[in-house]
N, C-alpha and C positions, 0 to 999 in steps of 0.2 A: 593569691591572685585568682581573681572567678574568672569565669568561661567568659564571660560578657565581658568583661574588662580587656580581655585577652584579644577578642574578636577587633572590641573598640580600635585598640591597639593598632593592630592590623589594617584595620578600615583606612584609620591616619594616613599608616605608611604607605599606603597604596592612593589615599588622596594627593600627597606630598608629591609621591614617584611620577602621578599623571602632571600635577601644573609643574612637574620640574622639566617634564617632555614639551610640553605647553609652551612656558617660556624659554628653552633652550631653540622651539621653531622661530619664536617671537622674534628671537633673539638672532637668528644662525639665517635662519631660513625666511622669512618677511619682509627682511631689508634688499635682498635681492628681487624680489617681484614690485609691481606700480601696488597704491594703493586704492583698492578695487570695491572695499568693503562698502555695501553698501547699508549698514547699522550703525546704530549707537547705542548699548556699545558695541565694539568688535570684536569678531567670534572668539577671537582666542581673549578674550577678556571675558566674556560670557561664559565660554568653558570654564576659567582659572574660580569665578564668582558661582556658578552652581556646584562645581565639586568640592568647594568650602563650606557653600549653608548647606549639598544636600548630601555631601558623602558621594561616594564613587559610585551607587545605582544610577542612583536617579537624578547626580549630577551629569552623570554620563551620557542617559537618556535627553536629558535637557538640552544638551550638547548636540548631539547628534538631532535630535528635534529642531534645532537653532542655523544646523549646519545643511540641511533637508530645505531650508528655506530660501537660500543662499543658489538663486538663480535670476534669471531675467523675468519668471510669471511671480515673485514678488516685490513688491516696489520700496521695501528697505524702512528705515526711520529708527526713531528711537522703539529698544525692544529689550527692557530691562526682565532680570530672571524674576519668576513669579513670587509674589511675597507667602511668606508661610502663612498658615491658618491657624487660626489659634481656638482650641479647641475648650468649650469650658461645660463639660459634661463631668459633672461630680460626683456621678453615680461610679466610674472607674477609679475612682478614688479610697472606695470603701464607704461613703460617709448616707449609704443609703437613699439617696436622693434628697440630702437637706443641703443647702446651702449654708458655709461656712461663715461662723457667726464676725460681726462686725468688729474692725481692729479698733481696736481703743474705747469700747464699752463693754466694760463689763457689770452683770449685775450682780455680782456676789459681793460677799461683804466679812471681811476679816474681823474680828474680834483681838 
């Protein structure tokens, strides 16, 4: 088992432990207050969706960023978690800056 896999591991279970606090409030604590929220979606659904795609940092962050909003000076709407970015730099790849040849042409030729 390597270190990164280890860590992975961990990261999980520490994502899991926050939306299980998450949905135990949703659950325990939510139904007793009016509903107030003025997003879509709502914070603790925003919480439970960034600490899924981003992991416990910087789902965390997002969270709390989400939750910082969440007064009368902003006016609410839809405010879904940011989409990722897709990064297509081939040079972190090893492949020297070539771009990766075309699927299903090849020019060799077997004998």
């Amino acid at each position: 088992m390597s270190v990164r896999s280890a860590i992975d591991g961990v990261g999980k279970t520490a994502v899991r432990g926050a939306v299980f606090l998450i949905q135990l409030y949703r659950h325990m604590v939510s139904p007793l207050r009016p509903a107030t929220c003025r997003f879509i979606p709502t914070c603790s659904q925003y919480a439970v969706d960034a600490l899924t795609e981003y992991g416990l940092i910087r789902g965390s962050w997002l969270a709390a960023a989400r939750l910082a909003k969440c007064g009368p000076w902003h006016r609410g709407g839809w405010d879904p978690i940011p989409e990722r970015e897709c990064r297509s730099d081939f040079t972190a790849a090893g492949t020297d800056g070539e771009l990766p040849a075309n699927q299903g042409k090849s020019v060799s030729f077997v004998v």
